[in-house]
N, C-alpha and C positions, 0 to 999 in steps of 0.2 A: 450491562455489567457495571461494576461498582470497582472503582478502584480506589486504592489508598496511596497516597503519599506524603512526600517530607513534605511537613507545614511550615516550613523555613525559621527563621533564629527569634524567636523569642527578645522582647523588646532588653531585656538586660546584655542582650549580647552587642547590640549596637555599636558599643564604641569600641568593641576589639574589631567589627567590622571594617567603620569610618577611619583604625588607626595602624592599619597591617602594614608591615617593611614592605620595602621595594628594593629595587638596585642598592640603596644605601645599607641593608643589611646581608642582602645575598648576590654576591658577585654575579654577572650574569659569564662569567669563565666559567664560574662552575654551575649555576644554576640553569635550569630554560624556565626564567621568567618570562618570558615571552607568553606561556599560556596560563600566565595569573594565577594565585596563590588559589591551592584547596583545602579546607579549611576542616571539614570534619565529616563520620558518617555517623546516623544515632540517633539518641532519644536528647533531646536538648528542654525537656517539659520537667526535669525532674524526677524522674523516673529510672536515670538508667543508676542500675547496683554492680553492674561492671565497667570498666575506665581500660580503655584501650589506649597504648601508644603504639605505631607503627612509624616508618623512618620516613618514604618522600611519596609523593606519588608518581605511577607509573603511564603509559598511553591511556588505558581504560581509564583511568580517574580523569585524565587531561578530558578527556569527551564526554564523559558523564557527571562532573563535578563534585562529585564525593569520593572520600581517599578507600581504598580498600575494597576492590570493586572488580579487580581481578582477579586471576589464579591464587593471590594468597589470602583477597580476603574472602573468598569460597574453603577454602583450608580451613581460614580461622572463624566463620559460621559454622564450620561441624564443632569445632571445636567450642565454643559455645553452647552449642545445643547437648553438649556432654556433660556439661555443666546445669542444664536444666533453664539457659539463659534463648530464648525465642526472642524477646523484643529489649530486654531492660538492659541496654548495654551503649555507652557511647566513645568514638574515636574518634583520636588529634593525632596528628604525623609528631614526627622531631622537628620533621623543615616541612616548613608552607611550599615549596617547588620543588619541582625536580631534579635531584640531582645530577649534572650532565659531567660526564669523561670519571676518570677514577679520580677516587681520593681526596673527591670536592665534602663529602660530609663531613670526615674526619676532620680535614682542615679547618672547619667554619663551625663544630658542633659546640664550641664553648665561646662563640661571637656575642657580645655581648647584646645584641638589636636582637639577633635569634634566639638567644635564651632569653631575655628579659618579655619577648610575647609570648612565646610558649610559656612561660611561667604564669602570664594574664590566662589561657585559656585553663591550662591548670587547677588555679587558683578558683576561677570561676565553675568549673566543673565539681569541685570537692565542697563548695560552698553550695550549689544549689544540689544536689544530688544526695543519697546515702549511698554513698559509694563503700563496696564490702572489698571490691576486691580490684587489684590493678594489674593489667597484664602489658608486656614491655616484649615486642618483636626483635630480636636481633639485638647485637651488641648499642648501635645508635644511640635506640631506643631507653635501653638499660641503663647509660649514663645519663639520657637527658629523665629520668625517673628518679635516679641518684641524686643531679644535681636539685629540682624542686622538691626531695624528701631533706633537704638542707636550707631550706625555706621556713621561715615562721609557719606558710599553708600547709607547708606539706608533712612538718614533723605535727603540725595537730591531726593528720590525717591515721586514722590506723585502720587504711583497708589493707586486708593480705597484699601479698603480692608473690606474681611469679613470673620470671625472664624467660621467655622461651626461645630459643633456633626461631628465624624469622623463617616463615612459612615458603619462601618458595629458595630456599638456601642450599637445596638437592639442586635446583637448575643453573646455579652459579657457581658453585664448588668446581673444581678442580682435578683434585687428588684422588679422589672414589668413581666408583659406579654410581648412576641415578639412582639405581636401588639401592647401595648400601647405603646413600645419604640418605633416602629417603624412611630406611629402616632407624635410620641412626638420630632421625629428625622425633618420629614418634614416638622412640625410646625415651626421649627426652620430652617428651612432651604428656605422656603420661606419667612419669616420674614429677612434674611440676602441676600438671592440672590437678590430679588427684585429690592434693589437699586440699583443693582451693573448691571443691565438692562441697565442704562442710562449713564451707568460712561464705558463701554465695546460698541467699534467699531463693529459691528456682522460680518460675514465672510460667514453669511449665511441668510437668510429673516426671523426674529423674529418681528414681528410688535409691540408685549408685551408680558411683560412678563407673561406664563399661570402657575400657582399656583399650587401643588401638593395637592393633594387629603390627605385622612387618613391612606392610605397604597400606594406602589409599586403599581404601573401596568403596563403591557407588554410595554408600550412605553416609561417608566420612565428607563429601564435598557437598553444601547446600547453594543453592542458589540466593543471590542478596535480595531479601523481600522489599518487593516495591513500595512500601511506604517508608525506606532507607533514603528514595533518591526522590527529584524534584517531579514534578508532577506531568507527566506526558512522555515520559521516558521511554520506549518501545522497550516490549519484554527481553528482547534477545541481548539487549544492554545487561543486563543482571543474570543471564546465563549461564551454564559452564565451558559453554564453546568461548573460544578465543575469538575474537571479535575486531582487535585492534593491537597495529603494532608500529614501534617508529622506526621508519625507512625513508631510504632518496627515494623522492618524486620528480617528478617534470625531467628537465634536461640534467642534470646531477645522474641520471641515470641512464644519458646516453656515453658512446664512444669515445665522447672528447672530455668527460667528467675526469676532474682532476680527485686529487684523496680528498683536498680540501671542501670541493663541491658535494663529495658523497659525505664528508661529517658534518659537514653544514643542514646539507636535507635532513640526517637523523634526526641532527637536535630539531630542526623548525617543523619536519613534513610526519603528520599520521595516518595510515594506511589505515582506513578501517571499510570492512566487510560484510555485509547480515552472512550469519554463519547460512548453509546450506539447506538446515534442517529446519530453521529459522523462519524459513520465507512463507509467506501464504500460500502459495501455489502448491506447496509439498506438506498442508497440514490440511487442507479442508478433503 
């Protein structure tokens, strides 16, 4: 069998590599530096016509080192693929780590160590790519798009653009039902792709653009194609099953586990699973 994967960063990327923030730019109060910056998922050869921003990464990035690789970014592969876009498409978070407890992005999104790299990968993305079109997950994301469209790079840049509901924003919300967010999420997101139909080269036969319904359905979520991530990655990493989550481990999770011991495991400990259906034993 023949597989594909990421050929890893192309020699001009090197020194955003060698020069990424640490503690000195993202508190680790708010951040879990602790499982090292992830940096991107995509086409880095020059190739991609779409520019993703997404906000941090989540458990499934932390283990598989590329950002967007769980539940939302299976959301936002259908979403793409509505667009006519299969491969030519590259993403950068807001923050290289994860943001840990509430209210850590907000406070740190206009830092100047965190904006001034994300502006390098930016910059570097619109200079090698013919970038048509830029999509901005969530609020976060929208401001830090804001802020390098206010850049020498970014006002030369004139791909589309469109801010959408960050993709999994139904299972955080609040005030609704999962379904009405989740109807409320599409509506919005049809009303913003649409355009961006005709301003995007397709990479694959989209004749139009077809509109999402009032919820999810089996062809709305794709799985992350393995030549996204590094090379040996086991399939069920790029799945739609849920695979990984951050919970207390070891003693944190017995009897005598104080609050502080179970928020501590959250941020440090990842629980991860082969989904069920996953396993060799129940596919041959």
């Amino acid at each position: 069998m023949t597989h594909e994967f990421e050929i890893g960063y192309p020699r001009g990327f090197a020194s955003l590599l060698r020069t990424y923030p640490g503690t000195e730019a993202y508190p680790p109060d708010d951040f879990r530096v602790e499982w090292g910056p992830i940096f991107h998922r995509g086409r880095l050869d020059g190739n991609a016509r779409v520019l993703v921003i997404g906000q941090d990464p989540a458990a499934h990035e932390s283990i598989a080192r590329r950002i967007l690789v769980g539940e939302a970014g299976q959301r936002l592969q259908g979403a793409l693929a509505k667009l006519g876009i299969e491969r030519s498409y590259v993403m950068v978070n807001t923050f290289l780590y994860s943001v840990y407890g509430q209210g850590g992005g907000e406070r740190h999104k206009d830092d100047d160590g965190i904006v001034t790299y994300r502006h390098k990968w930016l910059d570097k993305l619109a200079a090698t790519n013919d970038v048509q079109a830029i999509i901005a997950l969530g609020g976060l994301a929208d401001e830090a798009h804001t802020a390098w469209r206010g850049t020498a790079a970014g006002q030369a840049c004139t791909a589309a653009y469109a801010h959408l509901t960050h993709p999994t924003w139904p299972e955080s919300q609040r005030t609704k039902t999962k379904a009405q967010a989740i109807a409320e999420l599409l509506a919005n997101w049809n009303t913003k792709l649409a355009p961006l139909h005709a301003s995007v080269t397709p990479d694959v036969a989209t004749p139009a653009f077809v509109p999402y319904g009032t919820s999810f359905t089996d062809g709305d979520l794709v799985a992350i194609p393995e030549r996204d991530l590094p090379p040996g990655i086991p399939d069920w990493m790029r799945s739609l099953d849920a695979w990984a989550m951050r919970r207390a481990i070891g003693e944190a999770e017995g009897p005598t586990a104080t609050p502080a011991d179970v928020d501590e495991a959250k941020r440090a400990g990842i629980g991860v699973k082969v989904p069920r259906k996953q396993r060799i034993w129940h596919t041959v």
